[in-house]
Backbone as numpy.savetxt, mean C-alpha at the origin, in Angstrom:
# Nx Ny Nz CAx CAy CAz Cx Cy Cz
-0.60 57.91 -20.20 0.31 57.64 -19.09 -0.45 57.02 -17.90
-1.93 57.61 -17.44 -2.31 56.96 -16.71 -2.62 55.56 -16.67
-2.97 55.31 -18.11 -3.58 54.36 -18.37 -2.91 52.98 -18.42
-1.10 53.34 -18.96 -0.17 52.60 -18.28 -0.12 52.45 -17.09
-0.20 53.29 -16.33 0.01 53.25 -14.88 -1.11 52.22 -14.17
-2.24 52.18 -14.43 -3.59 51.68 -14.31 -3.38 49.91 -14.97
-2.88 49.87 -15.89 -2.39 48.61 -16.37 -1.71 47.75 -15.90
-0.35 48.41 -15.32 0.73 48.16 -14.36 0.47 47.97 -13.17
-0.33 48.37 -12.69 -0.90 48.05 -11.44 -1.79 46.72 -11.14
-3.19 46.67 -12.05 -3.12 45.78 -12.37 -3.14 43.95 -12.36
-1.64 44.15 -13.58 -0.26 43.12 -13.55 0.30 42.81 -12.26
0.26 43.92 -11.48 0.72 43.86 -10.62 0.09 42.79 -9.36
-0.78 43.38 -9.01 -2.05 42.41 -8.22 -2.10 41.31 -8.50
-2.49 41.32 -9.97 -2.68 39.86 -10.22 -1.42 38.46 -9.76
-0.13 39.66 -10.43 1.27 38.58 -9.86 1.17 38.58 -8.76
0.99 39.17 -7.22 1.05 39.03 -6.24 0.13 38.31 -5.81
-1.29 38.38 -6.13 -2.37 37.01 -6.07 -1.31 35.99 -6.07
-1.16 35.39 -7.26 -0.66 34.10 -7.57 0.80 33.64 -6.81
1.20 34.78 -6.58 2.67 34.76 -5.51 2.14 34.15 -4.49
1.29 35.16 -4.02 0.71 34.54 -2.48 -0.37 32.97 -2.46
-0.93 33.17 -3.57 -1.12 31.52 -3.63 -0.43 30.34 -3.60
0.87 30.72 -4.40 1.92 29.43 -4.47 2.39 29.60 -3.34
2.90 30.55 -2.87 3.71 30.38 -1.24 2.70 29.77 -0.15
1.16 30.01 0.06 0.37 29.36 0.68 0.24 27.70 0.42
0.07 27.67 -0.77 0.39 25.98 -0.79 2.01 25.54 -0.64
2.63 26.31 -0.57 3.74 25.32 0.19 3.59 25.19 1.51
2.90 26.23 2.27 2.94 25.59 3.28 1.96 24.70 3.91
2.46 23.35 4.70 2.07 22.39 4.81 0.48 22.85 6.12
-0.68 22.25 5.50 -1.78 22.59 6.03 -2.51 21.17 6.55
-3.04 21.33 7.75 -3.45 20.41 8.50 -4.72 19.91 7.46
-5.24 18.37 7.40 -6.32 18.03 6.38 -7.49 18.57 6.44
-7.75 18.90 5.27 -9.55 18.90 4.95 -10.61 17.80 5.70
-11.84 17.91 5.89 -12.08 16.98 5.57 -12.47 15.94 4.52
-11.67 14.73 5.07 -12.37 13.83 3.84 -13.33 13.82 2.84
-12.99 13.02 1.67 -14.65 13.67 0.47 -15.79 12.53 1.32
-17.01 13.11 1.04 -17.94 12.16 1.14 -18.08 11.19 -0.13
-19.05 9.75 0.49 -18.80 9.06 -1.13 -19.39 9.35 -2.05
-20.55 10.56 -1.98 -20.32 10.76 -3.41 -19.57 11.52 -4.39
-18.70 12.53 -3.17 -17.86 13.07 -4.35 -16.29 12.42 -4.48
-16.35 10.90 -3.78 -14.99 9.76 -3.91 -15.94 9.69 -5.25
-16.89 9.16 -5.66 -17.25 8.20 -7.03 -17.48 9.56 -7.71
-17.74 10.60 -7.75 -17.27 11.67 -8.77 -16.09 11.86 -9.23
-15.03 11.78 -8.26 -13.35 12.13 -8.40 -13.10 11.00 -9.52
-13.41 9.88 -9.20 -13.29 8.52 -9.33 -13.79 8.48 -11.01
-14.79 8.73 -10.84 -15.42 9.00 -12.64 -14.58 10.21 -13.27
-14.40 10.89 -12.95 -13.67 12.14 -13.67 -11.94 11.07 -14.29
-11.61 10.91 -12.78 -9.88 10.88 -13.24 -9.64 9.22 -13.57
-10.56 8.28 -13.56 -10.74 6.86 -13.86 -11.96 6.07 -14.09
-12.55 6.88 -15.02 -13.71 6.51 -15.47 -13.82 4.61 -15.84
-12.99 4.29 -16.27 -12.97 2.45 -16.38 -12.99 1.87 -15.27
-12.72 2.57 -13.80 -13.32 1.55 -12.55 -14.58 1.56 -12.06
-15.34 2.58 -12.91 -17.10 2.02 -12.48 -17.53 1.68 -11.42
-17.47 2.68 -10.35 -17.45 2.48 -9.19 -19.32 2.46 -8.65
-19.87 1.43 -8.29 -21.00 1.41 -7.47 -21.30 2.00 -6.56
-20.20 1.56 -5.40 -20.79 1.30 -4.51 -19.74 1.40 -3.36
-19.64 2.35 -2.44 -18.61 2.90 -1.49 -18.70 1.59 -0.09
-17.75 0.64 0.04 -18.13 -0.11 1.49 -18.00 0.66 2.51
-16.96 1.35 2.19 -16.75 1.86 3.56 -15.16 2.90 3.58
-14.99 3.36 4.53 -13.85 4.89 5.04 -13.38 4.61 5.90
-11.78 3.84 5.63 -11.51 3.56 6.83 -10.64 4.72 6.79
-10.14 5.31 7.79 -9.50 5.97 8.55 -7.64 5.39 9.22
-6.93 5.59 8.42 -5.67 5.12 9.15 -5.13 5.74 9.55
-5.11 7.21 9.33 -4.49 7.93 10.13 -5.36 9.43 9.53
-4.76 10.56 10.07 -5.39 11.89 9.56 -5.01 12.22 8.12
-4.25 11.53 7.64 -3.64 11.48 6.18 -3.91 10.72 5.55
-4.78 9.79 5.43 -4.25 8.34 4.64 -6.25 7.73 5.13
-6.11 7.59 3.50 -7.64 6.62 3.69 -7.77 5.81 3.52
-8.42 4.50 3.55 -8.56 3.04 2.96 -9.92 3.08 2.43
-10.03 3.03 1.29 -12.16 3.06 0.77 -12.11 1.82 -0.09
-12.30 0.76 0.41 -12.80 -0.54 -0.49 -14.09 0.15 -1.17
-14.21 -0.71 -2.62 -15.79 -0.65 -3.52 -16.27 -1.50 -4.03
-16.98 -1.38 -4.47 -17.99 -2.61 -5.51 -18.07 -1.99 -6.72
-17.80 -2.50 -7.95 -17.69 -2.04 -9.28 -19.32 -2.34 -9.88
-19.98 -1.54 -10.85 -21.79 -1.62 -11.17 -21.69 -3.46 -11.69
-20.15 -4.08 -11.73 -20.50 -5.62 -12.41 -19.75 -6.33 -11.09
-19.97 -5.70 -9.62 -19.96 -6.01 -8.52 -18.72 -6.94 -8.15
-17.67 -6.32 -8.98 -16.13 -6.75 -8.76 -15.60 -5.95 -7.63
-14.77 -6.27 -7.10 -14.38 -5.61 -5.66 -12.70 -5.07 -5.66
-12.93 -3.87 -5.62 -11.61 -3.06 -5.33 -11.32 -1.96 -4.24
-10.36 -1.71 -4.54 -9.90 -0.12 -3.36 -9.10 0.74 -3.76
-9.52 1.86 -3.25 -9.26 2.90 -3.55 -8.25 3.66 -2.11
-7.16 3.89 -2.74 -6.50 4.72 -1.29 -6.02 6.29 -1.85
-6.16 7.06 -0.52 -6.36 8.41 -0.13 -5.21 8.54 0.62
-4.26 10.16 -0.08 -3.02 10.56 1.35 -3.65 11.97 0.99
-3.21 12.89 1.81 -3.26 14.08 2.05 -1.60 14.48 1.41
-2.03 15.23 0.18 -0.57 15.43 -0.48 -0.77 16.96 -1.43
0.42 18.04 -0.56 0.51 19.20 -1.05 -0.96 20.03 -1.09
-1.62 19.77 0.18 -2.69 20.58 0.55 -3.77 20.43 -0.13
-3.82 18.63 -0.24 -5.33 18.28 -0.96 -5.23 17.02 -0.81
-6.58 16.21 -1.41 -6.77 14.53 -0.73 -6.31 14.42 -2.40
-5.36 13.34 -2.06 -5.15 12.67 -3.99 -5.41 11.15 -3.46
-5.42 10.74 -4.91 -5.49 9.05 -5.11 -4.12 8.51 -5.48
-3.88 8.07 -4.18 -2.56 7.04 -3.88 -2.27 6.18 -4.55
-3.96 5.11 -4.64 -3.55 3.68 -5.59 -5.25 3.61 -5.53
-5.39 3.16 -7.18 -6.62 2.37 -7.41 -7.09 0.73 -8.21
-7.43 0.26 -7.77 -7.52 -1.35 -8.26 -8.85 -1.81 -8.16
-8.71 -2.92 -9.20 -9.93 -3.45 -9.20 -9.49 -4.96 -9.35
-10.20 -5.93 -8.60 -9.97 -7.76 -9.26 -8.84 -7.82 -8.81
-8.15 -7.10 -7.86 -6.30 -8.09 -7.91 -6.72 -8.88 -6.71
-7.61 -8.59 -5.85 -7.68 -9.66 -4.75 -6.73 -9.35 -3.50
-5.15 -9.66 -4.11 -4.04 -9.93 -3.44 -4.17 -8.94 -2.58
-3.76 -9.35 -0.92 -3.15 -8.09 -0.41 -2.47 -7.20 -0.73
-2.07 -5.87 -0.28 -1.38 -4.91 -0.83 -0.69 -4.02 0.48
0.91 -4.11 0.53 1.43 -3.52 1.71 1.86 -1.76 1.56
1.34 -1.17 2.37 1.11 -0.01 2.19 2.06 0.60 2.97
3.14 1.35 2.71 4.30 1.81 3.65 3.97 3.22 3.76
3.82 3.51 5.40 3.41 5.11 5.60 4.45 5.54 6.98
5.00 6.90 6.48 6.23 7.64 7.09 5.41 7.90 8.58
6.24 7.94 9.66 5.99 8.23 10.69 6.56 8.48 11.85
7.30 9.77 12.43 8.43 10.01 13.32 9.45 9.88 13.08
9.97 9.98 11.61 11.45 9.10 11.31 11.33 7.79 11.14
10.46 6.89 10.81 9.94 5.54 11.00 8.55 5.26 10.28
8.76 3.85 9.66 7.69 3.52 9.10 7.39 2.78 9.91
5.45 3.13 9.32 4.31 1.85 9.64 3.92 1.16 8.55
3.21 -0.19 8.77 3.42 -1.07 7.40 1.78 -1.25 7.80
0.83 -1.41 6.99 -0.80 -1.84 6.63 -0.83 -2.70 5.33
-1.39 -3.91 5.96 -1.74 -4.61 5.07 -3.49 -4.23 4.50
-3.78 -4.22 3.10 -5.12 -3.70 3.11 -5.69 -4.79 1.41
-6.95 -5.36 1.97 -7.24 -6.05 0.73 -9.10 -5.99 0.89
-9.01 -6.51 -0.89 -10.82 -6.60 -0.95 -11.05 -8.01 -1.50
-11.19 -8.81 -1.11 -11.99 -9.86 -1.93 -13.25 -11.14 -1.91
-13.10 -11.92 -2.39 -14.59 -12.62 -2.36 -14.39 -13.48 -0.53
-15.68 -13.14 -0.19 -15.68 -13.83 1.15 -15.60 -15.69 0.92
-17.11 -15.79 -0.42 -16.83 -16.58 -0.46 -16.01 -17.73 -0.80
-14.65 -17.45 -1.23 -13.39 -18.11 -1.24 -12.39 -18.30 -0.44
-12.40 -17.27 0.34 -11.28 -17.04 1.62 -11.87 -17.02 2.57
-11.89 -17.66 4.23 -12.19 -17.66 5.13 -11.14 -16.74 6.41
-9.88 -17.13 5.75 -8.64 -16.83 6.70 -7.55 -16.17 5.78
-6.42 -15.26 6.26 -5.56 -15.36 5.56 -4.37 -15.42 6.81
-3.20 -16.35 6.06 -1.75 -16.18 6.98 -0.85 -15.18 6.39
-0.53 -14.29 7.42 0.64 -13.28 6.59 2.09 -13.84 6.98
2.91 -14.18 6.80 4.49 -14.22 6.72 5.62 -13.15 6.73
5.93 -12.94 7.72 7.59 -11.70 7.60 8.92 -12.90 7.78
9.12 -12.96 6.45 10.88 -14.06 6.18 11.09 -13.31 6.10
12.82 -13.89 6.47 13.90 -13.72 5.55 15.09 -15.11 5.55
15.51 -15.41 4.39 16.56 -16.35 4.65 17.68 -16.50 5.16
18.06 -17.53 5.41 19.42 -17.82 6.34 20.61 -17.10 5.18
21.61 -16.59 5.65 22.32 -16.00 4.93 23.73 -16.34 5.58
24.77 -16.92 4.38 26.07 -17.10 5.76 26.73 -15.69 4.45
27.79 -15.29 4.69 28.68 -14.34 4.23 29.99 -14.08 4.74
30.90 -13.94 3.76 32.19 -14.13 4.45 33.11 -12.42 4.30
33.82 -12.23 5.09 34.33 -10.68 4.72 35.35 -10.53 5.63
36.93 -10.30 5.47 37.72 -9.86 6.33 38.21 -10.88 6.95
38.54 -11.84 6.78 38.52 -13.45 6.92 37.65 -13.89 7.83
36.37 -13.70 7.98 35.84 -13.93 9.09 34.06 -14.54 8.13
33.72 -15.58 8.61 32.39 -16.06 8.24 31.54 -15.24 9.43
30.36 -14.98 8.42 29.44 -14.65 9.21 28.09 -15.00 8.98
27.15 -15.80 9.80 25.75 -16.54 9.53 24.42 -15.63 9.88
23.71 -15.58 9.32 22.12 -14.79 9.89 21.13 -16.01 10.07
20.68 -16.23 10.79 19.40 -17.22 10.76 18.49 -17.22 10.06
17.42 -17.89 9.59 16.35 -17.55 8.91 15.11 -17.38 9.87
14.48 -15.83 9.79 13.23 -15.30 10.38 12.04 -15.65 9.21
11.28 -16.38 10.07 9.60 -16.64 10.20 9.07 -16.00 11.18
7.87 -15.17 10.53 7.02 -15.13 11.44 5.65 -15.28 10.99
4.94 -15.55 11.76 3.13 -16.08 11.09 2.34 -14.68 12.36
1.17 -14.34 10.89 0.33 -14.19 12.08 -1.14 -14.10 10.68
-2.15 -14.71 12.01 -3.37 -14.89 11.00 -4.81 -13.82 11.08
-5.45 -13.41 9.91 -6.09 -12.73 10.03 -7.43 -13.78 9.80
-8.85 -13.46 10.59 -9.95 -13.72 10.28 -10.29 -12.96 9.20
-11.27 -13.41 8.16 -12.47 -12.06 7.30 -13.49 -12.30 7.85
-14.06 -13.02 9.10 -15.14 -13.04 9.72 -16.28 -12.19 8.64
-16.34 -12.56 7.58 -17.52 -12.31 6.46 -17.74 -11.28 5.88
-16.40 -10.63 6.23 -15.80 -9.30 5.45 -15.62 -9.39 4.01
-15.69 -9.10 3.20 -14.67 -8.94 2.18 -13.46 -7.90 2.21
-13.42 -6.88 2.61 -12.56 -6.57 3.32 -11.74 -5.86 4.51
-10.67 -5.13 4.39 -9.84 -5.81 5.86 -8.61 -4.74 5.19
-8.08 -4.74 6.90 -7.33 -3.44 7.23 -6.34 -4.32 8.13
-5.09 -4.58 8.23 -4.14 -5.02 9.30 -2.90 -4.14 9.47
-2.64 -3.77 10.81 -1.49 -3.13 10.91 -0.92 -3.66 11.20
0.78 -3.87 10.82 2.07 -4.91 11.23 1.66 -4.94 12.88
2.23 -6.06 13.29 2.73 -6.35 15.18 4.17 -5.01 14.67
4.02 -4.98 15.92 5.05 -4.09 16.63 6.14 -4.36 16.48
6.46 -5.99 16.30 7.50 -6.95 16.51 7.87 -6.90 14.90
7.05 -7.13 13.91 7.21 -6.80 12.27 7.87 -5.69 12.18
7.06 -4.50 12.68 7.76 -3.11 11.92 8.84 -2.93 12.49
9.32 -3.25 13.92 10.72 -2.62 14.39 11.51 -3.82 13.57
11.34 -4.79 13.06 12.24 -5.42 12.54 12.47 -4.95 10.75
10.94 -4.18 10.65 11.49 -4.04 9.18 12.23 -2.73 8.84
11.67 -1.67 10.35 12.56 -0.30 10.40 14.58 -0.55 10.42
14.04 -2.01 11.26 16.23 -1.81 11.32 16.69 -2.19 10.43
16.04 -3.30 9.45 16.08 -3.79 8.03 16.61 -2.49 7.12
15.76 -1.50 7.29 15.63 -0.85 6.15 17.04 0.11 6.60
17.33 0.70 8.03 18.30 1.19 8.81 19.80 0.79 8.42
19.46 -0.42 8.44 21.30 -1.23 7.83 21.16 -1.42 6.71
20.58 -1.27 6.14 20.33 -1.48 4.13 20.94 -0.02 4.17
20.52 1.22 4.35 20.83 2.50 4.09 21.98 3.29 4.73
22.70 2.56 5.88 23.63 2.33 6.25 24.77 1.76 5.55
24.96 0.86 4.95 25.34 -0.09 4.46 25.64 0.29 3.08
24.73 1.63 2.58 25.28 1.90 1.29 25.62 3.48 1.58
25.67 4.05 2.45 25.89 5.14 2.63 27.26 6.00 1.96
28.01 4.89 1.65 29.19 6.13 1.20 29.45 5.15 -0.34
28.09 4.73 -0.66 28.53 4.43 -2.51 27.92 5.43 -3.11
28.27 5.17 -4.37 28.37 6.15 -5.59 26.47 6.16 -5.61
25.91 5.09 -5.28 24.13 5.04 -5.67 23.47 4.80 -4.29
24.23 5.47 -3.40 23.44 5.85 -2.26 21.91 6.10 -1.95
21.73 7.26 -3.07 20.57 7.72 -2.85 19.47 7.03 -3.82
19.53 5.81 -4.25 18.86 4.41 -4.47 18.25 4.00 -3.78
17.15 3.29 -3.68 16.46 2.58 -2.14 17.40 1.37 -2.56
18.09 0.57 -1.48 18.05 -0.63 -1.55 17.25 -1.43 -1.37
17.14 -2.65 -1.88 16.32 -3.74 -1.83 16.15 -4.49 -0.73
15.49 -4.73 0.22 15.60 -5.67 1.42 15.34 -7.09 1.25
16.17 -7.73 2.07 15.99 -9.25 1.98 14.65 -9.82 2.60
14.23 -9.09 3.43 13.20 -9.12 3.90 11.92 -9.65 2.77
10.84 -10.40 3.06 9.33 -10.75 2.11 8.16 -10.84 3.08
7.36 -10.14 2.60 6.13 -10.14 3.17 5.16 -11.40 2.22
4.60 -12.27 2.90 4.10 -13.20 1.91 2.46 -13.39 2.76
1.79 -14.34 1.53 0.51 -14.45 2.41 -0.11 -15.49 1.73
-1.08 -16.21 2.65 -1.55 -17.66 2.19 -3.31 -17.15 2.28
-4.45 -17.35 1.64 -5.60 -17.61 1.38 -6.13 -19.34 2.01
-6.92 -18.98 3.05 -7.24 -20.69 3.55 -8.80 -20.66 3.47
-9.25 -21.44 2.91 -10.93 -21.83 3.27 -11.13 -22.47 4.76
-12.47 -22.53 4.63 -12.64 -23.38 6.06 -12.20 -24.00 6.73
-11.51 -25.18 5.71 -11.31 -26.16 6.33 -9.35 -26.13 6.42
-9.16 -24.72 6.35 -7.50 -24.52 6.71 -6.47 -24.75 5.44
-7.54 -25.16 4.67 -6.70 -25.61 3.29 -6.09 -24.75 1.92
-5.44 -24.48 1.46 -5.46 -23.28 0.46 -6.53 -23.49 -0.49
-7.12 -22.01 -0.20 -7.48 -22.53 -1.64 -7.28 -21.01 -2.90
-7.54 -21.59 -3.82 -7.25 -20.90 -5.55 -7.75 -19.93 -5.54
-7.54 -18.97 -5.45 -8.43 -17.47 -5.83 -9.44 -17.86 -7.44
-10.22 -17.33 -7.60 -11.01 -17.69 -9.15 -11.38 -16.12 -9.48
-10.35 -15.65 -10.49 -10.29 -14.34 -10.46 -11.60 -14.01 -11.70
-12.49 -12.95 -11.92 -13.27 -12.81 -12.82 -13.23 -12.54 -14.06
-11.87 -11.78 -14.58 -10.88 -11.22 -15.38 -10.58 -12.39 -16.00
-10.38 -12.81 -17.34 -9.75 -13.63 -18.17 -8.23 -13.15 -18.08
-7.73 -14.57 -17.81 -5.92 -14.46 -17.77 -5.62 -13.98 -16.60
-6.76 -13.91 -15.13 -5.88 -13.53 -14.52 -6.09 -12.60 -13.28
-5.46 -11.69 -12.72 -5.30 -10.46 -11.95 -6.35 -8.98 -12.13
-6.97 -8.26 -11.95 -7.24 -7.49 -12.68 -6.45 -6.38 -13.04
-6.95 -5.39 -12.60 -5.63 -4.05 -12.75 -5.30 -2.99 -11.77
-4.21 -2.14 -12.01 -4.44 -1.12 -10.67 -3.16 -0.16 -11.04
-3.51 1.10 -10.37 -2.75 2.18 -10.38 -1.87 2.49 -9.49
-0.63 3.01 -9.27 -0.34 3.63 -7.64 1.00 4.14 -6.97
1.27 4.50 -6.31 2.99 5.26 -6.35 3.37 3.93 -5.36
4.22 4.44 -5.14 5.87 3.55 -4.64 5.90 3.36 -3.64
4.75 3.84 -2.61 4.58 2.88 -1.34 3.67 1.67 -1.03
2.87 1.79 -2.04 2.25 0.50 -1.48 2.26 -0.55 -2.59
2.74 -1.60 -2.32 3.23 -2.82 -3.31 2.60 -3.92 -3.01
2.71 -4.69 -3.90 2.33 -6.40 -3.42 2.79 -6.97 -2.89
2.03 -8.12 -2.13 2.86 -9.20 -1.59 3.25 -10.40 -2.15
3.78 -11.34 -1.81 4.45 -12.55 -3.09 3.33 -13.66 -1.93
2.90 -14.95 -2.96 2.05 -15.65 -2.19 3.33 -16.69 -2.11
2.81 -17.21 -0.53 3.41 -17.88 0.07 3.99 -19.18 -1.04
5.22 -20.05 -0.63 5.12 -21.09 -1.64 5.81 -22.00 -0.51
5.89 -23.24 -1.19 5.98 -24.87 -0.03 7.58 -24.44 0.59
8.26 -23.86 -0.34 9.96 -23.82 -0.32 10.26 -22.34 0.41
9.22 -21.34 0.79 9.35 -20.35 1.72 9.25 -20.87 3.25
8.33 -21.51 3.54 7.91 -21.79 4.47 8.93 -23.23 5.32
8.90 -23.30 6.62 9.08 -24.53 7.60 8.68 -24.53 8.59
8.33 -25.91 9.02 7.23 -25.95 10.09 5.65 -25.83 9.99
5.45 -25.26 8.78 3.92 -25.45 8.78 3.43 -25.95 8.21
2.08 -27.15 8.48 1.55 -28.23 8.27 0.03 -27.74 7.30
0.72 -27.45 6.20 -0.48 -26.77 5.23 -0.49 -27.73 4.10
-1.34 -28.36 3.61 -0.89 -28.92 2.17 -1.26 -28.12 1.39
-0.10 -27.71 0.34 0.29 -27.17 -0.92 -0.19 -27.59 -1.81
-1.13 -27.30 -2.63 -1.81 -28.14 -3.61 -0.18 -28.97 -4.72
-0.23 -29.69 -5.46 0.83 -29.90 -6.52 0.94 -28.93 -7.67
2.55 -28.70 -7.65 2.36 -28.27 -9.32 2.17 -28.86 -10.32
2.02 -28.46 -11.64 1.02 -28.87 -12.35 2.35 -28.97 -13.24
């Protein structure tokens, strides 16, 4: 009898351990600190051993949640690695290697997003890049009444001043336009059956690669066929590269299609 009793007890402890563990990780805990790089290229070898990580550039810091760590691969290909603070530990957001392309990173903030543009690539191909926030002219008719939207351009240019890479946060003027974007998109579907869908915005984030001399030029990716590869959840996506039929007003020559 005791010895049940002694058993039961126990069981007991132990379930309440683990009780009180799971209820502690729900609640939301201010961050650790960050890993150092060598235990980013430990994590990194454990849970993605095929990105062969060298060589740490650098920790950027975007907020107390959220990391930016560009790398160098041991066959000195260039990628990044991003960091959120999620359910009371640092995880890996998104990892890539060889895509080059910028990558727009959407992070929650006050009821409101902030938008970061974040990329790694060869200096010596890119000197400049132009980012683009369109959208097209839209006319629409409803209730007998026409109704027109203008078409929004906006430019703004980044140096790599001999970076390979680079951290940009939207203008002020970008994100409040892409917060009301996203505001009347979710508005707008609020009492359908697939509400709780993201809608799609008309909105494009686009971006041009210029050499020196202002001219586009070709990314020359190292990867046969192409792009390289990459991992990553549902906030941070690509951007579409600029093309002759997005753009007006700017005096870039477009190489020809082929």
């Amino acid at each position: 009898m005791i010895k049940k009793k002694k058993t039961l007890l126990i069981v007991c402890t132990i379930f309440l351990l683990y009780f009180i563990l799971w209820v502690n990780n729900l609640i939301p805990q201010s961050p650790k600190p960050f890993l150092s790089n060598k235990e980013v290229m430990k994590e990194i070898a454990r849970e993605y051993p095929e990105y062969d990580v060298k060589k740490i550039q650098d920790r950027v810091f975007i907020d107390k949640k959220h990391v930016f760590v560009p790398y160098l691969s041991k066959e000195n290909d260039y990628g990044i690695i991003n960091w959120s603070w999620n359910n009371n530990e640092w995880e890996i957001a998104s990892i890539e290697i060889n895509m080059f392309d910028p990558k727009l990173w959407k992070i929650k903030s006050n009821g409101s997003f902030k938008y970061y543009l974040l990329w790694n690539m060869p200096t010596s191909q890119v000197h400049k890049i132009n980012f683009y926030l369109t959208k097209e002219r839209q006319f629409s008719f409803s209730e007998g009444v026409w109704k027109y939207e203008p078409k929004i351009q906006m430019k703004s240019e980044k140096m790599l001043n001999g970076s390979s890479y680079g951290l940009y946060r939207f203008p002020k003027k970008w994100e409040r336009i892409m917060n009301d974007e996203t505001y009347i998109n979710s508005s707008n579907q609020s009492d359908s059956l697939f509400s709780s869908f993201e809608q799609p915005t008309s909105m494009m984030v686009l971006w041009l690669p210029l050499d020196k001399n202002n001219k586009i030029t070709k990314l020359i990716y190292p990867v046969e066929g192409g792009r390289g590869s990459g991992v990553g959840n549902s906030q941070i996506n690509f951007i579409q590269d600029a093309m002759e039929e997005n753009l007006e007003g700017e005096h870039i020559l477009f190489p020809k299609q082929k």
